[in-house]
Structure formats: structure tokens, C-alpha cells
C-alpha positions in Angstrom: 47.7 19.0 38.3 49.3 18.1 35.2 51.9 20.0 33.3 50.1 20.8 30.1 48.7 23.8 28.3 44.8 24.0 28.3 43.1 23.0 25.1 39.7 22.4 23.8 39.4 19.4 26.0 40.2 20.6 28.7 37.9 23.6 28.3 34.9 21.1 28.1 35.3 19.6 31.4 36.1 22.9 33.1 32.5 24.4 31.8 30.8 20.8 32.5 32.1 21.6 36.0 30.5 24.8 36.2 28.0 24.4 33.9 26.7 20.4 34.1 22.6 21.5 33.0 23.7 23.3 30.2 22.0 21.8 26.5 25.4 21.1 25.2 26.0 18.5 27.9 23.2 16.8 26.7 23.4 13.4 25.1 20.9 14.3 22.1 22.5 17.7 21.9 23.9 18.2 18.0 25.2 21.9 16.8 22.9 23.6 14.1 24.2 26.5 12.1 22.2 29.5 13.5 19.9 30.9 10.5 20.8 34.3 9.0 18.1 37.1 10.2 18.0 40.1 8.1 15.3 42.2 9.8 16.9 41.7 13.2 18.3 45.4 14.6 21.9 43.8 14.8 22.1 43.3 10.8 25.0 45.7 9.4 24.4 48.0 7.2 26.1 48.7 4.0 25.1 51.8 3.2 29.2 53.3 2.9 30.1 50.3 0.8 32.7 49.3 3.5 32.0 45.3 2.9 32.0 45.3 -0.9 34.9 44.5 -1.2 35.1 41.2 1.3 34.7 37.4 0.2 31.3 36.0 0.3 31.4 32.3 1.8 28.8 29.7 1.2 28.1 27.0 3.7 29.7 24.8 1.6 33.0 26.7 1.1 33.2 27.3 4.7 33.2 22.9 5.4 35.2 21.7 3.2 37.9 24.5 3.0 37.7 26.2 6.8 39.8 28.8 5.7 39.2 32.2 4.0 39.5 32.0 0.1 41.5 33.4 -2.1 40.7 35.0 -5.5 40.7 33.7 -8.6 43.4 35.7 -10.1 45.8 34.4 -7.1 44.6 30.8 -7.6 45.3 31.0 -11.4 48.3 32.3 -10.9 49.5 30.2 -8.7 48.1 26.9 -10.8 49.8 28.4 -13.7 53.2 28.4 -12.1 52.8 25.0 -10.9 52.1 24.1 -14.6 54.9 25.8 -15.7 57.0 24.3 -13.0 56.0 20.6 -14.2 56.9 21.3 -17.8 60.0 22.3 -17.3 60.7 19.4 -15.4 59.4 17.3 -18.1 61.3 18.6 -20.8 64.3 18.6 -18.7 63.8 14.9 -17.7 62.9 14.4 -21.4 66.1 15.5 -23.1 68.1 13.3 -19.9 66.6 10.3 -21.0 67.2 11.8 -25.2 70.7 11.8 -24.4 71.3 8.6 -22.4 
């Protein structure tokens, strides 16, 4: 057996193992995003207002960024200090080469 941890690849050939009909060993299998149902009896409620207060992701957040995001004021601020960052620099640079 080799010495290494188990990963994802791994993980595929132990269920193909156990599992060799299943649809995702299939050659024309292809993962589809299951569609939201909102009259199922599993849909949350929000009647105590418990998930107001959570990010909404579209699709389209959720593939290119794969991560939770952040809110604007936390982006802004953080763009803003980057801005500030590279002026300083600049003007710093800019009164070395002033000087020279």
C-alpha cells in the first residue's frame, strides 16, 4: 500500500470499487446543478428572520469566486487602502527621483 494520505482520487477508485453501476461512473455522466424547489417540505423557513442577515450567492458568484463574499464596506475599505498604499509609494518614489 502506499504511504500517502487519501484524497479525492483516491476516494473515486475506492467507491468505483464498491460502487462500479453507479451513474457517475458512466462515460456520458456530466454533474448538473440540482434546481431550487421551493414547495418541497424540506425548504427553510424564515419566519424568525434568522437568515436575513446571510450573503445571497448567485450561480455565477459561486464559479468564478468559490469562496464566501465579503461585503462591500470590507471590499472598499480594503481597495481604498491599497490606493492609499500606492500613492504613497509614488510620491515617495517621486520626490527620490526630484532629488537625484
Amino acid at each position: 500500500m502506499k504511504k500517502k494520505l487519501p484524497d479525492t482520487k483516491w476516494l473515486l477508485v475506492l467507491c468505483g470499487m464498491f460502487m462500479p453501476e453507479d451513474e457517475i461512473f458512466l462515460k456520458s455522466y456530466k454533474w448538473q446543478r440540482p434546481k431550487l424547489v421551493e414547495d418541497s417540505d424540506d425548504y427553510l423557513s424564515n419566519d424568525d428572520g434568522v437568515y436575513d442577515d446571510l450573503h445571497q450567492l448567485d450561480d455565477k458568484v459561486i464559479r468564478k469566486t468559490n469562496r464566501l463574499v465579503t461585503s462591500k464596506d470590507k471590499k472598499i475599505k480594503r481597495q481604498l487602502k491599497a490606493v492609499r498604499a500606492r500613492r504613497e509609494r509614488d510620491e515617495a518614489r517621486e520626490e527620490e527621483l526630484l532629488a537625484k
